[in-house]
Every structure is written in structure tokens, then in C-alpha cells.
C-alpha positions in Angstrom: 64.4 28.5 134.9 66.2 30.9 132.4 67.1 33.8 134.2 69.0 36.8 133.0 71.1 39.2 135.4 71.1 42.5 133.8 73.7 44.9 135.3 77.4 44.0 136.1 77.8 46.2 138.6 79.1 44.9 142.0 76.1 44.1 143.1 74.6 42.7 139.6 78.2 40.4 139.2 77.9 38.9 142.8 74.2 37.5 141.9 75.5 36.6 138.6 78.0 34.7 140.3 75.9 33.2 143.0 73.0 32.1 140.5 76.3 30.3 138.6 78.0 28.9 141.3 74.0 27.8 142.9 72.3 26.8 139.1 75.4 26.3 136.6 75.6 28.1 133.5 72.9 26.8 131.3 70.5 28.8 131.7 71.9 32.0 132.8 72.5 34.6 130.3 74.3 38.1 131.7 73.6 41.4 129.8 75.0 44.7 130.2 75.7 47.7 127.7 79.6 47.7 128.4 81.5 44.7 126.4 84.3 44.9 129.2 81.6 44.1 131.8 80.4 41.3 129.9 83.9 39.9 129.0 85.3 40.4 132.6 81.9 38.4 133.4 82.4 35.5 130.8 86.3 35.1 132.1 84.8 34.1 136.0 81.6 32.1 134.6 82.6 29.9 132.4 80.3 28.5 130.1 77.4 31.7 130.2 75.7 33.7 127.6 76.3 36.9 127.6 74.1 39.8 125.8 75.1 43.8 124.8 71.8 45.2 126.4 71.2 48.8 126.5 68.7 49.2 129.4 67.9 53.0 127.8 66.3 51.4 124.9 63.0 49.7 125.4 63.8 46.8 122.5 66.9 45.9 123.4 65.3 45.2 126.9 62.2 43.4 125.5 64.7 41.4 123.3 66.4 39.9 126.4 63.5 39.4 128.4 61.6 37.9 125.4 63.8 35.0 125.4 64.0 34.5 129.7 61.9 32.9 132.3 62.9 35.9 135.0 65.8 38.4 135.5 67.3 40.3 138.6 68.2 44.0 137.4 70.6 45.7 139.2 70.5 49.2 137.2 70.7 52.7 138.0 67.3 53.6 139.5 66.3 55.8 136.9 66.4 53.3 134.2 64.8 50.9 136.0 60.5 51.7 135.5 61.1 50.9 131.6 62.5 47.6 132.7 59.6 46.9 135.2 57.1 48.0 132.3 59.0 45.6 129.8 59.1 42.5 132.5 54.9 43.0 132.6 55.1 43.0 128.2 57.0 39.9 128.0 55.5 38.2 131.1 58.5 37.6 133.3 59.4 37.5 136.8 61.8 40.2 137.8 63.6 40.7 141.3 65.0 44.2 141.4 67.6 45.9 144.0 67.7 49.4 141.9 66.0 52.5 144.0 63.8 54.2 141.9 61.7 57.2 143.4 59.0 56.1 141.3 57.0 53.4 142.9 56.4 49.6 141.0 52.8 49.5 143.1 51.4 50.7 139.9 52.0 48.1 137.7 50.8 45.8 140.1 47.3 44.9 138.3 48.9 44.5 134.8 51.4 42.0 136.4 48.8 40.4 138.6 46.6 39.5 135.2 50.1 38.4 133.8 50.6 35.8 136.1 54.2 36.8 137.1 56.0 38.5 139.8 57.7 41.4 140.3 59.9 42.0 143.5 61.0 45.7 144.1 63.8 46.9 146.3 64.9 43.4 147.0 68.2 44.0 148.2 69.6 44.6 151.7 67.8 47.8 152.5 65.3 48.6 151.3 65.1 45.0 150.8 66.1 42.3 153.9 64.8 45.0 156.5 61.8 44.8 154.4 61.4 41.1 155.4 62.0 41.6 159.1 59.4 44.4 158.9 56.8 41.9 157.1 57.8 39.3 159.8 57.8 41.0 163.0 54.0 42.6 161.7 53.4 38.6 161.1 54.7 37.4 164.3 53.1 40.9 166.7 50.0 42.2 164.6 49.2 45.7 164.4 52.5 47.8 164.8 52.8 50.4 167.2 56.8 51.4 166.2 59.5 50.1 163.5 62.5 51.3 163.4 65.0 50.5 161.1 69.1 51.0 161.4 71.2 50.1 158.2 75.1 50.9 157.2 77.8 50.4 155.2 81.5 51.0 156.0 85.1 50.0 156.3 85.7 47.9 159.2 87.7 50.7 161.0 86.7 54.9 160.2 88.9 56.1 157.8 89.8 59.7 157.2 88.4 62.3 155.9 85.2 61.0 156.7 85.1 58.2 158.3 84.1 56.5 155.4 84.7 54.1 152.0 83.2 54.3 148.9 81.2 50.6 148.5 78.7 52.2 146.2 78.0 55.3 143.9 78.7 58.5 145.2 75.9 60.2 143.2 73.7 57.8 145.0 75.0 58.5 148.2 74.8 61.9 147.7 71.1 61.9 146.7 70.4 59.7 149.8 72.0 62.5 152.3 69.9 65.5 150.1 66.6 63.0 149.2 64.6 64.5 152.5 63.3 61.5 154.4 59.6 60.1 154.4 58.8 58.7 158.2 55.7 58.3 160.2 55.5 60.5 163.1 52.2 60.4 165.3 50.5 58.1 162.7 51.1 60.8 159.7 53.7 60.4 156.8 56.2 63.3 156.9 58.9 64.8 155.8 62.0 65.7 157.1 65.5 66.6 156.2 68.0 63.5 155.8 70.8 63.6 158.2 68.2 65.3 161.1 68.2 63.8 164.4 71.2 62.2 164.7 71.6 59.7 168.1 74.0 57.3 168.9 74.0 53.7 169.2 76.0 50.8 170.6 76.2 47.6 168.0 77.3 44.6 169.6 80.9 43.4 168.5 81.1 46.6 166.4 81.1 49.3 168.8 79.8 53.0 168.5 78.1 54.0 165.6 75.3 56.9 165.0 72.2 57.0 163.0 70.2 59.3 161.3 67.3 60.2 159.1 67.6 59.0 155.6 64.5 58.0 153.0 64.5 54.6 152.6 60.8 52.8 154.2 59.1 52.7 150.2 57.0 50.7 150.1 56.5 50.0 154.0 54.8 53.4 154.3 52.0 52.2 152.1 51.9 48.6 152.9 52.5 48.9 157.1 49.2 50.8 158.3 47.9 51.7 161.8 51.6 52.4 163.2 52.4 55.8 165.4 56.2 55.9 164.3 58.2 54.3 161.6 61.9 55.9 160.2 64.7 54.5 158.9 68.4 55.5 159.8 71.4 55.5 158.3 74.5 54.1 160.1 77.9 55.7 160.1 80.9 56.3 162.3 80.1 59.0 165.1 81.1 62.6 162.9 80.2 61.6 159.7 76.7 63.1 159.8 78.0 66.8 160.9 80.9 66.6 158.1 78.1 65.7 155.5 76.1 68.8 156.8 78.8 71.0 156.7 78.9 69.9 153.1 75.4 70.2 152.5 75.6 74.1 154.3 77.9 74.8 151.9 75.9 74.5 149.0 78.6 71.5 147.6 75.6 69.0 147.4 73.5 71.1 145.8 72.2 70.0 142.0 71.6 73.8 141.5 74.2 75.2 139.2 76.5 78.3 139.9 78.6 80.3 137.7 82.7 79.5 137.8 85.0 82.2 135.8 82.1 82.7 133.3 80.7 78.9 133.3 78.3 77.1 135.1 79.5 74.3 137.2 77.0 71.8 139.3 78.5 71.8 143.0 77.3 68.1 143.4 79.3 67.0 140.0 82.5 68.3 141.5 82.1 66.8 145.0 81.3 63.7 143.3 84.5 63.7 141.4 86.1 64.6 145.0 84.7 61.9 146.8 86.0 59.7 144.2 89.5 60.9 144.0 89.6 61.1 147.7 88.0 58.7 149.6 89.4 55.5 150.1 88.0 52.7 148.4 88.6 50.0 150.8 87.0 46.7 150.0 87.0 45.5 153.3 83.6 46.5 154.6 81.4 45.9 157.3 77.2 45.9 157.0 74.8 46.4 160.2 71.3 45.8 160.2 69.3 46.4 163.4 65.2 46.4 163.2 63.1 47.1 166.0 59.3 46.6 166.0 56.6 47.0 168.8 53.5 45.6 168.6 50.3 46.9 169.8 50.2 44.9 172.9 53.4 45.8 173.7 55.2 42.9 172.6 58.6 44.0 171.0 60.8 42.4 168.4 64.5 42.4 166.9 66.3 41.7 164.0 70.1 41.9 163.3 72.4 40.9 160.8 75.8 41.7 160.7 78.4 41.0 157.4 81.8 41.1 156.8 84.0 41.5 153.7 84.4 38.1 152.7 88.2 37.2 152.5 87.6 33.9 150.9 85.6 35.3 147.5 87.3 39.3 147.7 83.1 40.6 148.0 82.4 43.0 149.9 79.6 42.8 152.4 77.7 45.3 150.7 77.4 43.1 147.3 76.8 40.3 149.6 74.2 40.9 151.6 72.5 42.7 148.6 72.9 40.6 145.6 72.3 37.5 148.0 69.2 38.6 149.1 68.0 39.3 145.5 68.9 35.8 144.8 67.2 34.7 148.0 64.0 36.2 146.7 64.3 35.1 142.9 64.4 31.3 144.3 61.5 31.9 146.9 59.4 32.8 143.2 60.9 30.1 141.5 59.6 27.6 144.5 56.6 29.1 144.0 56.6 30.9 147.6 55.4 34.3 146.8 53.1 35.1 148.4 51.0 36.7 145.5 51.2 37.3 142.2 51.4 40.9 141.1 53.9 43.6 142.4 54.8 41.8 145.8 57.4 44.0 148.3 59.4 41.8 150.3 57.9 42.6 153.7 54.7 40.4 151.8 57.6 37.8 151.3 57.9 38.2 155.5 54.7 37.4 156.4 54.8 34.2 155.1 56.5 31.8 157.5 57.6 29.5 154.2 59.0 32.2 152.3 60.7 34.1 155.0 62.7 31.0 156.3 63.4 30.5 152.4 65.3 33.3 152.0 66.6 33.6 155.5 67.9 30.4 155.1 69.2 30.9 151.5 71.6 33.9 153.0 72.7 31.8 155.9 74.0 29.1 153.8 76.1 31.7 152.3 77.3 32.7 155.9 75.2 35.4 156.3 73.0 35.9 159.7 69.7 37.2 160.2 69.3 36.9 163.9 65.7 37.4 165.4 64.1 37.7 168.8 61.0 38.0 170.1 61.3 39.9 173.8 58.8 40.0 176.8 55.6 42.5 176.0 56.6 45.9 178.0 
């Protein structure tokens, strides 16, 4: 199968580099709009095609895909419903780990009547909790409570926050402003992110809390019946009150203010702050905790827990995401999806076949996803 990465990014280089080290080069062609990228790229793979693709413009898009069997895209999420659209015009499969606020369900009957697939938010989270969430309603029936825990940081808290850049700070910043769509007494709601902080004890990782961030997509349309359903964002204990204080201050805000006569964006500049000084530690650490309770009162866990691997210099974070999108790209390519169409991967979780495919893709790349079904309450 020809397959295309596009986006050499952290994440988009580490399934690059899994697909090669998996597939070999012959098929495999890596695009990106920065010649760098692709040259860095070319230096590790040997042997792969590489492409100048600008994912802004709709041809240069359609030209890759034209001449590919499927692609993972690991873009910015705004660029990324162009892409989906282009994947259905050129009759592709795609496995994408971008976050887009607009939702891929809509394309679903144009790629259904194309034959292919298209897997959205197929990374870690939304992504792998996803697949637990598909499993555990699988394995208990109707759900009575999911509740999903997911992190990023360095293995120990470092200062000011507590924390280490391992991905974009605009994106993290839109994740702590974004307000958070949960499920509270059977209703989709909204509330603010960081709200309702509450501390947690992770096995061989110690204290951590978690709060309220926006990241269940397509599990609030696809997950019916259930009373409560949130996800949380891990982080060392503090980290949520610093972000507030930030977020009080009006130094997240997109809304501009004038500066000596010129208008300055108070998110740009703490942006530019966070980059200058936070430390950008590679060696990270990923949690994943999921909890589910069925109807009947039978209860369920998940958790998966990564390291920054020594061996490879990747961090957990473009592990357990970029693996997982790999996971899923050779689940369609066994032909173990379990639909055609726009298919999220808690759909991939329900299926016993295609759930142990991908499980058991990430744990030959030492990477856990521990499960257990506990007595009904």
C-alpha cells in the first residue's frame, strides 16, 4: 500500500519513521511545505520520496493524494477539513491525529459511497482512549459513566509550572480556554476548562490532578444513553491554579488590547513566553486512565503508561500518538475496519479483531494498554 505521511512534525516524523522502519521505503512518500523538514526526513529514511506539499492549497493536496493508496496527516487542526474533503475526491484512506473543532461525521456518506476510510482523532487522546471507550461499551453494554484521564509531562515537575513543552503552546493554550463539552445527568454541557479540579493517585507515578478539558469528539455523538461522561487533563498538583491565574489575568485571552498606541494579542505574547521559558525537556512521561460503568454495574479500566524512549530519543508523547495512528492505518489496511465511511476509533474498539490489532501493534513497540474488567458494584 502506498501511503504518504503528510506533516513532519514530531508526531508526523515518528509515524514516518515507524511505517519505514515496519514497511521499508518503497512505498512511502513524506510531504511537508518546509524543504528542511523534508531533508532532515530523507537523512533518517533512507531510500523515501519526499514531496513539497502545501496543505493550504487544495491541489497541491489532491496532487499527493492522487498518486497514494492512504496517508496519515498530522497537520495543524485547522488545515485539516480541506484534507479530509481532498482524501473523499481522490478516494483514499486517511488516518488523522490533527484536532479540528469541526467534525469529519459529515463527510461520512460521501466517503462511505467512496469505498474508503477515514479515521479522525486517531492519536493518543482523542484517539487510544477512544478505543478503550469503544471496548469497554463492547465488553459492558449500555454505559452508565466514562471517564477519561490523559497527560503529558516531564518525568519530574519542573518550575515555573510544573511543566515541558512536548507540543504547541497555541494548542495548549486553546485546550485550557476551549470550554469543555461533558455529559452531566444524560445532557451535553458546557463548562469552563480547568473547572473541577481533583486529585488522583497513578500507580508508579505518584500524585497528579485532573481537570476539565474538551476533548470526548466524537464520543458524545457516538456513546448514547450514558448519565456522565468528561474527560480530564492530567498535570502535576498546581498547574491548574497557575493556568487560571493566567487565564484571570486576561494573558490567554485572543482578544486584543492596546500597548503604547498598538494593539497586542495577550495570548501571542504568552505564547512567545511559554516558549522562551519553559523547559523543553524531552524526557516525558504519558498517563492514560479510563474508567467505564456499565448499566448493570459492571465497571471497567484501562491504563497505559509511556516513557521517553532512551533507545530512539522519542518522546512518549510522539510515541504513543504517532504509534497509534500507525496502529489504526494497518488495522484498514488488514481490512479490519469496521465500516467504511467516517469510522472514529471507539468503532475500531468494539470490534474484538481490530482492537487487539492495534493494541497489539503498540505493544510490540513497548507500549501497554492494560485492561480490566472488575466485579459489578
Amino acid at each position: 500500500m502506498r501511503t504518504a505521511v503528510l506533516g513532519l512534525g514530531r508526531i508526523g516524523s515518528a509515524a514516518a519513521w515507524d511505517i519505514w522502519d515496519r514497511w521499508g521505503e518503497a512505498d512511502l512518500v513524506l510531504a511537508d511545505a518546509r524543504i528542511e523538514a523534508l531533508r532532515e526526513a530523507a537523512s533518517r529514511l533512507r531510500g523515501v520520496e519526499t514531496r513539497v506539499v502545501d496543505a493550504r492549497d487544495p491541489v497541491s493536496i489532491s496532487s499527493l493524494f492522487r498518486e497514494v493508496d492512504a496517508a496519515i496527516v498530522a497537520l495543524p487542526g485547522r488545515l485539516v477539513p480541506a484534507v479530509w474533503s481532498s482524501a473523499v475526491d481522490e478516494g483514499i484512506d486517511l488516518v488523522d491525529v490533527s484536532y479540528s473543532e469541526e467534525s469529519p461525521l459529515g463527510l461520512n456518506s460521501r466517503a462511505r459511497a467512496e469505498g474508503i476510510t477515514i479515521v479522525p482523532d486517531a492519536g493518543m487522546a482523542p484517539g487510544l482512549s477512544n478505543l478503550a471507550a469503544g471496548r469497554a461499551l463492547a465488553e459492558l453494554g449500555e454505559l452508565r459513566e466514562l471517564v477519561i484521564m490523559v497527560g503529558g509531562v516531564p518525568q519530574e515537575p519542573r518550575p515555573p509550572l510544573g511543566y515541558a513543552i512536548t507540543w504547541s503552546p497555541e494548542d495548549l493554550i486553546e485546550e485550557y480556554t476551549r470550554p469543555a463539552r461533558i455529559v452531566r445527568g444524560g445532557e451535553v454541557v458546557e463548562v469552563p476548562a480547568l473547572s473541577d479540579p481533583v486529585e488522583v493517585d497513578v500507580p508508579g507515578v505518584g500524585r497528579m490532578e485532573a481537570f476539565l478539558t474538551d476533548g470526548l469528539r466524537t464520543l458524545l455523538k457516538t456513546i448514547r444513553g450514558v448519565d456522565r461522561m468528561e474527560e480530564r487533563t492530567l498535570r502535576y498538583p498546581g498547574h491548574a491554579r497557575a493556568i487560571r491565574f493566567l487565564r484571570d489575568l486576561g494573558l490567554l485571552s485572543r482578544e486584543p488590547v492596546v500597548v503604547d498606541g498598538k494593539e497586542v494579542i495577550p495570548a501571542e505574547v504568552t505564547v512567545r513566553l511559554l516558549e522562551a521559558r519553559l523547559p523543553r525537556d524531552p524526557r516525558d512521561l504519558v498517563v492514560m486512565l479510563v474508567s467505564a460503568v456499565g448499566r448493570d454495574g459492571g465497571r471497567m479500566e484501562f491504563r497505559l503508561i509511556d516513557r521517553y524512549d532512551e533507545s530512539t530519543g522519542m518522546t512518549a508523547m510522539a510515541r504513543t500518538t504517532a504509534f497509534a495512528a500507525t496502529g489504526f492505518l494497518r488495522a484498514v489496511s488488514d481490512g479490519l475496519s469496521p465500516s467504511r465511511g467516517v469510522v472514529p476509533p471507539e468503532a475500531f474498539g468494539a470490534s474484538e479483531e481490530a482492537y487487539e490489532s492495534v493494541r497489539g501493534w503498540l505493544a510490540e513497540r513497548g507500549i501497554r494498554l492494560a485492561e480490566e474488567i472488575l466485579e459489578e458494584d
